[in-house]
C-alpha positions in Angstrom: -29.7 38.5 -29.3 -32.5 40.5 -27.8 -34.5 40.1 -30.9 -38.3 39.9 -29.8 -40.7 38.4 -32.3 -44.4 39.0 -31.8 -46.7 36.2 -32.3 -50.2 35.9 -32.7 -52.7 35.5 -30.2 -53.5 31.9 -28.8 -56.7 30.4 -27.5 -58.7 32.4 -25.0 -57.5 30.9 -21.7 -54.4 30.2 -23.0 -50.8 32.4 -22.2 -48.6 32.9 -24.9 -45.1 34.7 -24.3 -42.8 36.2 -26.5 -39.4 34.9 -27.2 -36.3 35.8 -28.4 -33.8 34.7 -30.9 -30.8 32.8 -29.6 -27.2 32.1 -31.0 -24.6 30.6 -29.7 -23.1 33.4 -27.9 -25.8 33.4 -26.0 -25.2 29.4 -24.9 -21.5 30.7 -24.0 -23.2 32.8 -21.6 -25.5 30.5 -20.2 -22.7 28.3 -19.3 -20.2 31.3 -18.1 -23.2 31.9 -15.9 -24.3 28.5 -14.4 -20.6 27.8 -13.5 -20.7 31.4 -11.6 -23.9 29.7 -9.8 -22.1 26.0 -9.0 -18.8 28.4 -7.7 -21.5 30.1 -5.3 -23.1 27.4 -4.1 -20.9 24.4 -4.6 -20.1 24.1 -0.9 -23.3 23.1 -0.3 -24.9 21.6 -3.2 -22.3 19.1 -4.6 -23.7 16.0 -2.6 -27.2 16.4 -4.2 -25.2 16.6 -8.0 -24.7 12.6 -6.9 -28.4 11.7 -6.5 -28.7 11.4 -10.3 -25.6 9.5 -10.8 -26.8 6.6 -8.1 -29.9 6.4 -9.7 -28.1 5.9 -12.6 -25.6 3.9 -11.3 -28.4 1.4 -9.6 -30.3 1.0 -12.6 -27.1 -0.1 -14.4 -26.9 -2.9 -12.2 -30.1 -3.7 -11.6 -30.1 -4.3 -15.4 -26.9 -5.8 -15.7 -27.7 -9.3 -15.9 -26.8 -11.1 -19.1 -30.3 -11.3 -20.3 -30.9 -7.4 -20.2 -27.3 -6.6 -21.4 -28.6 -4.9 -24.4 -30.4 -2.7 -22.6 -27.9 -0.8 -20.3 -27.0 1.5 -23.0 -30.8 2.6 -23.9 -31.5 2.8 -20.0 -28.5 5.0 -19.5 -29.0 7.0 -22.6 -32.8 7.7 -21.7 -32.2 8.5 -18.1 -31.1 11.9 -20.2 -34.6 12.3 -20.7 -35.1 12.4 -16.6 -32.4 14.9 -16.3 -34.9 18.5 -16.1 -37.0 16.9 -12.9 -33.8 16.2 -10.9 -32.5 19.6 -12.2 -35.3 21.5 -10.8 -34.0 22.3 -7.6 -31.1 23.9 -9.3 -33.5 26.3 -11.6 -35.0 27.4 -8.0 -31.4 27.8 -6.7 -30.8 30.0 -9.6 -34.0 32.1 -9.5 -33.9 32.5 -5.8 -29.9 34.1 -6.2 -31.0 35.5 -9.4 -33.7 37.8 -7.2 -30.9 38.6 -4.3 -33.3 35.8 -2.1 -31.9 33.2 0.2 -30.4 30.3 -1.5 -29.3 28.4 1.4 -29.9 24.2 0.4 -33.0 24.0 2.0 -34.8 25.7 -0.8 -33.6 22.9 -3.1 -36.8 21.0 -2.8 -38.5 24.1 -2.7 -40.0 23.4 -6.0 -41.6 19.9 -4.7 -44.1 21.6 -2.0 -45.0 24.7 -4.2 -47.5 26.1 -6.5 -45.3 24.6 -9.1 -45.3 21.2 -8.3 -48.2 19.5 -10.2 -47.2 21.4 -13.5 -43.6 19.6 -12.4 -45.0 16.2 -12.1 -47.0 16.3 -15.1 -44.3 17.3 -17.5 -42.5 14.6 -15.6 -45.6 12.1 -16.7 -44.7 13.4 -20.5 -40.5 12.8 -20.2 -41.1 9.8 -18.6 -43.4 8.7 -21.3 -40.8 9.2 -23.5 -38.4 7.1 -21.6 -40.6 4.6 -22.1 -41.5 4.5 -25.4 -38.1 4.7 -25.6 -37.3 1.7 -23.7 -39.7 -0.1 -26.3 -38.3 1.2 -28.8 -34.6 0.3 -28.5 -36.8 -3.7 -27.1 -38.1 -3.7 -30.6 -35.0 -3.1 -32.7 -33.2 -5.7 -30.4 -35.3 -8.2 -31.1 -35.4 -7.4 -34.4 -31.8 -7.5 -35.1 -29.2 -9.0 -32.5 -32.4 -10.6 -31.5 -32.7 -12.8 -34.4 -28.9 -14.7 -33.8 -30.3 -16.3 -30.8 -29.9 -16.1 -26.8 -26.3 -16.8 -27.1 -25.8 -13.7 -28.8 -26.0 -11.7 -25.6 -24.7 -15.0 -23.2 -22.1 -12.7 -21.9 -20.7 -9.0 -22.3 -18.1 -10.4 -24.6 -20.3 -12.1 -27.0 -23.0 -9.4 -27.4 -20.1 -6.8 -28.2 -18.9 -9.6 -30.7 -22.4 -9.6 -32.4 -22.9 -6.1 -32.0 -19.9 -5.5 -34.2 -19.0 -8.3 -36.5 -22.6 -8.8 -38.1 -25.1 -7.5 -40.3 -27.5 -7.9 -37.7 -25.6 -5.9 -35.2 -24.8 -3.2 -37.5 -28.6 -2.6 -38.2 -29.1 -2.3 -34.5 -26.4 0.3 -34.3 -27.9 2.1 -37.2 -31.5 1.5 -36.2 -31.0 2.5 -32.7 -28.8 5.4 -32.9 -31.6 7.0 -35.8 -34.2 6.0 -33.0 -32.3 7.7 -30.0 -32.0 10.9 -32.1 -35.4 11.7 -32.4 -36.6 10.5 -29.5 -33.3 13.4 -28.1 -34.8 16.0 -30.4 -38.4 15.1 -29.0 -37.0 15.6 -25.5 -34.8 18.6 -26.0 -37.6 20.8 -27.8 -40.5 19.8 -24.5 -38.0 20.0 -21.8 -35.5 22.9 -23.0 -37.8 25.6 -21.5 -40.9 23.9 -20.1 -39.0 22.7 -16.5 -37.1 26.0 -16.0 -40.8 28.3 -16.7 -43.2 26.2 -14.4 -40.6 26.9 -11.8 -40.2 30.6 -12.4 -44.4 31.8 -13.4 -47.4 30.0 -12.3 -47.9 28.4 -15.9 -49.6 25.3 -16.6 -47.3 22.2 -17.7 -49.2 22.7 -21.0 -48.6 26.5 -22.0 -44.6 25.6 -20.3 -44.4 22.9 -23.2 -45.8 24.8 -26.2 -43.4 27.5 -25.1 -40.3 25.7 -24.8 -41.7 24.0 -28.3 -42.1 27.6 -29.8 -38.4 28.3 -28.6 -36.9 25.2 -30.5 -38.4 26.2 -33.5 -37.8 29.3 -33.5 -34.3 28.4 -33.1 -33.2 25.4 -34.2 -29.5 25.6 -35.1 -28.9 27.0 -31.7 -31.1 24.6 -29.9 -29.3 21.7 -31.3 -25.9 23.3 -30.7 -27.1 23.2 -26.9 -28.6 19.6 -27.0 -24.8 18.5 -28.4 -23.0 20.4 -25.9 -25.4 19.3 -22.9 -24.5 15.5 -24.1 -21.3 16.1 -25.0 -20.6 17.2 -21.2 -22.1 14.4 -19.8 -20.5 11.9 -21.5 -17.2 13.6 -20.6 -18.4 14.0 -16.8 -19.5 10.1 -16.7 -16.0 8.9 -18.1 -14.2 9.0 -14.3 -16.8 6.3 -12.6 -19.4 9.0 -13.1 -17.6 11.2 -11.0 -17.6 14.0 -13.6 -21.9 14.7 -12.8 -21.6 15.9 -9.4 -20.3 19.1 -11.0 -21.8 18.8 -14.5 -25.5 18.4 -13.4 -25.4 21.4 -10.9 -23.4 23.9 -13.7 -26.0 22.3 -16.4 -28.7 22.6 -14.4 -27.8 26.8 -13.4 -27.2 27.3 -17.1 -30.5 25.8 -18.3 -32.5 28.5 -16.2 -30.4 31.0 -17.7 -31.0 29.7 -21.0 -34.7 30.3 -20.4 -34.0 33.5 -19.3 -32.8 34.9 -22.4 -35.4 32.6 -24.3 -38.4 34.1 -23.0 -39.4 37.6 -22.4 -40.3 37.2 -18.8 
């Protein structure tokens, strides 16, 4: 840990900041850390931990109609993607107790009406392209698939599980779309990892933010991927009790990806 590589020189007007190796003792920490933040501020901050989940939650059922069936796992799945703008009130949360500053609730939205906002919203423009693409992607290997057995197929929950699992066409989708999800997860992971938590801590633009976090994911890609796991893994778990489970495990994620970026980049 603590291992500073220097890099080479970028651009003239562009930043470029050093960054540090990472291993998995170092995730153990980030999480030991961001559950010390949830115990300090849970009091306050567990209501906002279920904005994510109804927005979740209403998209589900918005899109649970039996013609967009096949489409409630992708949405959920890529609302993942969405997870570092909602999380951004948390990173402030953490920086502002981080400093010994006030961390009362109000400063949750801090990030929204500061300097940081428009780098914010514009790597916002770049996850939610991703959702997108995304969403067009798991469209396409629908209709290329499950798609091909006809309407009836999806008619109901209970036939689109049936062709889902009991046909070659189904099979392909599962294949198909699980491949698909991965690399649009790696994609998302290696832009987001870092570039959410920095615009909220220096006055970066979204773009030197992304190459950073980018630079951090290569530089350590073992670890990185051990955190992407782990980050899902705890979600899934969390989302198993009615969803229940996020109001702590988006807050705790949330503290512990800012302190993540902490030990990722020499600040």
């Amino acid at each position: 840990m603590a291992i500073v590589h220097p890099t080479p020189p970028l651009a003239s007007g562009q930043e470029n900041y050093e960054i540090r190796d990472l291993d998995p003792g170092d995730l153990r920490m980030a999480l030991k850390q961001g559950w010390e933040d949830f115990q300090a501020k849970r009091g306050d901050l567990v209501f906002v931990g279920f904005i994510y989940p109804i927005v979740v939650l209403l998209a589900i059922l918005s899109f649970s109609r039996v013609s967009t069936l096949p489409f409630v796992f992708p949405l959920v799945a890529g609302s993942v993607m969405l997870g570092p703008l909602f999380a951004s009130g948390f990173y402030e949360l953490a920086r502002r107790r981080e400093a010994g500053l006030d961390t009362r609730w109000r400063h949750f939205l801090d990030v929204m009406r500061g300097p940081s906002a428009p780098a914010l919203l514009d790597l916002a423009s770049v996850t939610g392209a991703l959702f997108l693409a995304w969403i067009g992607v798991a469209w396409f290997i629908y209709e290329a698939t499950v798609g091909q057995l006809g309407p009836e197929a999806s008619s109901s929950a209970g036939a689109f599980l049936n062709s889902l699992f009991t046909t070659s066409e189904g099979w392909r989708m599962i294949l198909f779309g699980n491949l698909a999800g991965l690399c649009f997860a790696i994609a998302t992971l290696a832009v987001s990892a870092v570039s959410f938590p920095m615009v909220v801590d220096k006055p970066v633009s979204w773009g030197v933010a992304l190459r950073t976090s980018v630079r951090v994911a290569r530089r350590n890609p073992v670890t990185m991927a051990i955190w992407g796991l782990i980050v899902v893994a705890l979600l899934v778990l969390a989302a198993i009790p009615a969803l229940v489970g996020l109001a702590v495990a988006l807050p705790v994620l949330g503290y512990a990806t800012w302190h993540l970026y902490t030990r990722a980049v020499v600040r």
